[in-house]
N, C-alpha and C positions, 0 to 999 in steps of 0.2 A: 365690325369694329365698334369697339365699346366708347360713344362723344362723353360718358358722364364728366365731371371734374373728381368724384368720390369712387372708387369703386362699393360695388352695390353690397349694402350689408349681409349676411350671413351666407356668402358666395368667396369659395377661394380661390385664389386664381388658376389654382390646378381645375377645380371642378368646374372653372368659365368654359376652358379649350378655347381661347377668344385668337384670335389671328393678331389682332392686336386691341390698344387700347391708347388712343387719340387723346390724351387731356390737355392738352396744349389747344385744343380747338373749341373748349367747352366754353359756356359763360363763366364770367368772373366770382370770384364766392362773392360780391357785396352784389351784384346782379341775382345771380342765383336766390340770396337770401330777402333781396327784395321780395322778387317774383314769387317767392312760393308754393307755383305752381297754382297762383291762385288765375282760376279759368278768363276772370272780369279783366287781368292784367295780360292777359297774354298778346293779344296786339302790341300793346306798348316794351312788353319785353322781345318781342320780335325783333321791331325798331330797336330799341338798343342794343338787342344782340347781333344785330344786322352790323352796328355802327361799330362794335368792336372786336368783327372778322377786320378790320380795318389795320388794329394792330399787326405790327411786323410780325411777330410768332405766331398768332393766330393767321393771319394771311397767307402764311407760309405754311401753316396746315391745311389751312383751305385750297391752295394751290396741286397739296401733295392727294389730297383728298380727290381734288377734280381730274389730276392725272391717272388715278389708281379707276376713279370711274370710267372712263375712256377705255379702260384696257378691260373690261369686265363688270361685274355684278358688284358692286357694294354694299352689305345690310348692316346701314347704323342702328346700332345697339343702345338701349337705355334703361336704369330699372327707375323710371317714372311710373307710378301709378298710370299715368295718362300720356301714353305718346302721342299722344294726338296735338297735346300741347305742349312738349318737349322741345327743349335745343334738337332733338332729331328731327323733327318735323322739319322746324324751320331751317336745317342745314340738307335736307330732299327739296325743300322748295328750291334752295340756291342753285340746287345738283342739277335739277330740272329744268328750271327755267332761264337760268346764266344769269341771277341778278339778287 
């Protein structure tokens, strides 16, 4: 399941085969563009992307998201440079540890 907000440049969605694609669940483009993906900010883009799973849509994907894990395997998708410090990561943390 692909969390980006963008789909990933010079990929089409034929050539994905993605099962789906969640952008209701991603950070906000003014989060996203904060963040940068810069490594120093990612704590803090955690926390505020922590804070607005909070939103009704989003929470309601996150919900859909924790049901669909229950029943099976989930592999969130991202074309981040760095998943390590992606909206994926910190939506496996969620997945994982219920919080």
């Amino acid at each position: 399941m692909l969390v980006d907000r963008l789909w990933p440049r010079g990929l089409s969605k034929h050539q994905a085969h993605l099962a789906d694609w969640c952008k209701n669940i991603a950070p906000s483009t003014e989060l996203r563009q904060w963040y940068g993906h810069d490594p120093d900010r990612f704590a803090e883009f955690a926390r505020r992307y922590r804070a607005e799973l909070d939103d009704p849509a989003r929470a309601a994907a996150l919900a859909d998201l924790r049901r669909r894990s229950t029943h099976g395997t989930v592999t969130l998708l991202t074309a981040a440079k760095r998943s390590d410090i992606s909206e994926a990561t910190v939506l496996a943390d969620i997945l994982a540890h219920g919080v």
